[in-house]
Legacy VTK file of the C-alpha trace (Angstrom):
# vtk DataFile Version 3.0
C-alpha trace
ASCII
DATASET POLYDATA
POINTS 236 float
0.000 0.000 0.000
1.270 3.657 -1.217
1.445 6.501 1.454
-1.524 9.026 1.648
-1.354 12.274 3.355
-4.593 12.815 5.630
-5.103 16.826 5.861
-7.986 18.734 4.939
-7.884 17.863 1.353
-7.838 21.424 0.149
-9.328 20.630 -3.512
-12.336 18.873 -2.468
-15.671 19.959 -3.693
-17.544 21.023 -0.016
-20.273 23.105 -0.899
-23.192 22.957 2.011
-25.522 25.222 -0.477
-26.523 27.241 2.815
-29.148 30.021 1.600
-29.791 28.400 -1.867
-31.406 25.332 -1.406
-34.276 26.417 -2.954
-32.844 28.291 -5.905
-30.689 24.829 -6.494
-34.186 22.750 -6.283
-35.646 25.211 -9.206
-31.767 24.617 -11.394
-31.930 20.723 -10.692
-34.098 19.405 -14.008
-31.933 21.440 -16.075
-28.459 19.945 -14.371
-29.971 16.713 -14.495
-30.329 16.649 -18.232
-27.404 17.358 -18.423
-25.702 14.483 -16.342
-27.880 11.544 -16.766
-27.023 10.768 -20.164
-23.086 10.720 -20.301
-22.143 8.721 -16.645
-23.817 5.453 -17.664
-23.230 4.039 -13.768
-24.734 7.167 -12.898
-28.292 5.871 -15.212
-28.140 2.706 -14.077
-28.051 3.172 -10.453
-30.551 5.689 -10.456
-33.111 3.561 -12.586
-32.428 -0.126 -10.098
-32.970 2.376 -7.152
-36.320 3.359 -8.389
-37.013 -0.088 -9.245
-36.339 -1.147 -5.796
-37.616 2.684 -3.899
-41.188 2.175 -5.637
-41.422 -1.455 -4.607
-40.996 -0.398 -0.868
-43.648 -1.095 1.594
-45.083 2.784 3.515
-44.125 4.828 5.499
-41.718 6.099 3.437
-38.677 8.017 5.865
-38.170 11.695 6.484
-36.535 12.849 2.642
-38.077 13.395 -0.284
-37.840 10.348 -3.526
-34.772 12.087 -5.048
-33.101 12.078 -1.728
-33.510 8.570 -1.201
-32.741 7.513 -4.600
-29.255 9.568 -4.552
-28.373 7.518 -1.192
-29.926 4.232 -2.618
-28.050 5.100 -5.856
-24.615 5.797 -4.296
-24.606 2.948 -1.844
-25.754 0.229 -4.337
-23.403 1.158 -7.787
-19.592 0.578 -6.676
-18.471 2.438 -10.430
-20.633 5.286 -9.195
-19.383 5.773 -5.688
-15.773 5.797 -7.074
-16.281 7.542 -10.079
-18.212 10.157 -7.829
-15.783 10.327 -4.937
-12.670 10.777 -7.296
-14.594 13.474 -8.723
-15.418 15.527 -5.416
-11.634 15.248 -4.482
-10.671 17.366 -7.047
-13.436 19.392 -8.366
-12.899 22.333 -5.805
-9.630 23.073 -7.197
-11.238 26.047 -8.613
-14.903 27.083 -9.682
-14.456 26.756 -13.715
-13.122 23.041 -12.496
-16.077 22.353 -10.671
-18.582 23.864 -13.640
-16.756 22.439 -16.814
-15.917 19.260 -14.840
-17.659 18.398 -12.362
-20.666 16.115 -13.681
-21.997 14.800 -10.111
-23.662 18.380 -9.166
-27.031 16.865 -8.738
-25.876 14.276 -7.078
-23.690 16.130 -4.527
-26.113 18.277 -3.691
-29.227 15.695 -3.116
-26.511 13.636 -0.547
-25.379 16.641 1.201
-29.428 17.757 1.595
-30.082 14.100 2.627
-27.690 13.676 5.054
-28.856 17.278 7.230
-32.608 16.296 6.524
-32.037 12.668 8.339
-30.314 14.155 11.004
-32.741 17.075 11.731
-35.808 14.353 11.532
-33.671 11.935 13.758
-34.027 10.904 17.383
-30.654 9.664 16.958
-27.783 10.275 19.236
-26.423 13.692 17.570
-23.178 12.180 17.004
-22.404 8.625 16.430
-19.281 6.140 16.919
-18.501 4.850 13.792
-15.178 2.791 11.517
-13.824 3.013 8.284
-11.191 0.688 6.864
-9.423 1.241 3.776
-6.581 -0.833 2.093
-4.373 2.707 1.474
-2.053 3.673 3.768
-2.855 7.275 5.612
-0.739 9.519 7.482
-1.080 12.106 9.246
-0.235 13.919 12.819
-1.262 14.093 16.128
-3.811 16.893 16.813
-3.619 17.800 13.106
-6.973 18.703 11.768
-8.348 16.915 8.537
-10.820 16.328 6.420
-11.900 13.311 4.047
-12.791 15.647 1.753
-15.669 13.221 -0.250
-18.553 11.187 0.966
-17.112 8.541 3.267
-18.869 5.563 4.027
-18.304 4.377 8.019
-20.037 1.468 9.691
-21.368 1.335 13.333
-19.865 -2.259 13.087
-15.952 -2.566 13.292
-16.252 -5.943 11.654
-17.978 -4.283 8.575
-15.233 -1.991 8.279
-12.395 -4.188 8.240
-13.892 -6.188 5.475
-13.278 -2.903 3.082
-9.947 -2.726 4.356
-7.360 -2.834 7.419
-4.024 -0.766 5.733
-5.856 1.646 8.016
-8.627 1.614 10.271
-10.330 5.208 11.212
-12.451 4.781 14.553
-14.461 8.222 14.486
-16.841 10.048 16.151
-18.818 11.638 13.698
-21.436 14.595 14.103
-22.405 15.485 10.570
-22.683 12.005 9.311
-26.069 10.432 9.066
-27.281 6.576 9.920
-28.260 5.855 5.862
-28.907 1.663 6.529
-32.615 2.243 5.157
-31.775 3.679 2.253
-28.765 0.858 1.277
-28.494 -2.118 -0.299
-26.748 -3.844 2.795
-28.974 -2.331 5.356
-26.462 -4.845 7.977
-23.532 -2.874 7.085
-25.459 -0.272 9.244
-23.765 2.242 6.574
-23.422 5.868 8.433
-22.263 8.695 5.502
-19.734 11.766 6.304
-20.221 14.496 4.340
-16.972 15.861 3.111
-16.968 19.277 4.591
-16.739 17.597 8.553
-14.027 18.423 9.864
-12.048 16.418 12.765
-9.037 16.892 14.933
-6.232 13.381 14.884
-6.618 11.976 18.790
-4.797 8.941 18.100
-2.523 7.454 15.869
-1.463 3.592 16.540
0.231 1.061 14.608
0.287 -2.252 14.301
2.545 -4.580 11.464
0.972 -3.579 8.644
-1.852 -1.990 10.055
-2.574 1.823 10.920
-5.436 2.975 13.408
-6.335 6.358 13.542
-8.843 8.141 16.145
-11.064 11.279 14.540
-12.790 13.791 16.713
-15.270 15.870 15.104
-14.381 19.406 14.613
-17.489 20.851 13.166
-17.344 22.172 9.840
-15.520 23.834 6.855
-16.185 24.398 3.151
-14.683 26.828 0.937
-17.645 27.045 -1.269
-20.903 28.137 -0.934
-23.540 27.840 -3.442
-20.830 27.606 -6.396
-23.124 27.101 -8.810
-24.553 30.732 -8.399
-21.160 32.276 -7.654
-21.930 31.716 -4.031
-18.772 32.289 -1.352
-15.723 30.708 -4.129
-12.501 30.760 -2.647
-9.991 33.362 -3.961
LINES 1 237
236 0 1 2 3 4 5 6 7 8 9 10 11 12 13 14 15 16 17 18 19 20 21 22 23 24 25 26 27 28 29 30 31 32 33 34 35 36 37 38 39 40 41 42 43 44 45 46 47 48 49 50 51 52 53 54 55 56 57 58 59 60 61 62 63 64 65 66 67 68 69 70 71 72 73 74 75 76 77 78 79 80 81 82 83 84 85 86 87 88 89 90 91 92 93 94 95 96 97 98 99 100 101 102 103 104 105 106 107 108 109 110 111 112 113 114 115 116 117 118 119 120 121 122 123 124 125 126 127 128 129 130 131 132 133 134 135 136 137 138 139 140 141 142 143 144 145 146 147 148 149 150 151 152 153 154 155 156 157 158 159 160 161 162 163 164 165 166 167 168 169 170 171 172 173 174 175 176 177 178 179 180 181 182 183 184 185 186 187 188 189 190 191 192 193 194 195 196 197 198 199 200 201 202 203 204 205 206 207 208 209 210 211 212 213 214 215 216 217 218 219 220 221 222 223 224 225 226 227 228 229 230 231 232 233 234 235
């Protein structure tokens, strides 16, 4: 496993649309016609998840169909997820990036309105205890704060985790990330989703052979866009 620097992935796409949700609901048909044709993954996951979303038994949970179908979507199409991911890495490496490039904007958006709608409709505990293994090897620094800087899937279970991976093993505690297991195609995973705007400060770094475990405090928040699409808050 190759080296990865854990910091707070300064070209990642973060935008938490605050103050133009509605304006983005009114630009979605026209971005969507736009992006449904060319990311084939992107088609097919969104048609099995209405396949599968329409076939479900009321009451349906707290977020409207196209939230639901971007989790079910996202957790069910492993080219998607990826492909996606990759993509929100890089795509805040400048605003023309994100608008010439970036072809997950509908997408982003319905998971990062998903995740806050589940957590304001939630009784659950505000912040949750959660694992992530991955077979690259991160590094980072003591007290450092970082970011993962895309949607990072996390299981309540530590024996889900490790199946993904064990080069390293992030045990987190997670306030901005939202219990998704309804809305998966492996509701045991017990699937919890961190946006990529949380921020979280390094507690604990351990090591083991081949094996790196590292302990992530959340830190709140930070994005350096804001409603992008609309010129918003860009950096520079």
């Amino acid at each position: 496993a190759f080296n990865v620097v854990m910091n707070m992935a300064p070209n990642s796409f973060d935008d938490q649309y605050r103050r133009c949700h509605f304006k983005m609901l009114r630009a979605l048909p026209a971005l969507n016609r736009t992006e449904f044709v060319p990311y084939s993954d992107y088609a097919v996951a969104w048609n099995k998840a209405a396949a599968i979303w329409d076939s479900r038994p009321y009451p349906r949970p707290p977020l409207r169909p196209e939230q639901a179908l971007a989790l079910m979507a996202y957790t069910m199409e492993e080219g998607l997820y990826l492909e996606f991911n990759k993509a929100t890495r890089s795509a805040g490496r400048s605003r023309r990036e994100y608008l010439d490039t970036f072809h997950f904007k509908v997408l982003h958006f319905l998971l990062t309105e998903a995740l806050k709608d589940l957590r304001s409709a939630r009784s659950q505990p505000r912040c949750l205890h959660v694992y992530r293994g991955v077979q690259i090897r991160f590094v980072t620094v003591l007290g450092r704060i970082v970011r993962f800087g895309q949607f990072a899937s996390t299981s309540l279970l530590q024996n889900v985790s490790e199946s993904f991976g064990t080069s390293t093993t992030f045990e987190v505690d997670t306030c901005y990330g939202a219990d998704i297991r309804e809305f998966s195609d492996y509701p045991e995973e017990e699937e919890v989703l961190i946006p990529p705007f949380e921020t979280f400060k390094v507690t604990k770094i351990t090591h083991e052979a081949n094996e790196t475990y590292i302990h992530l405090r959340s830190h709140g928040v930070h994005s350096n866009y804001n409603c992008a699409w609309f010129r918003g808050d860009v950096p520079g």
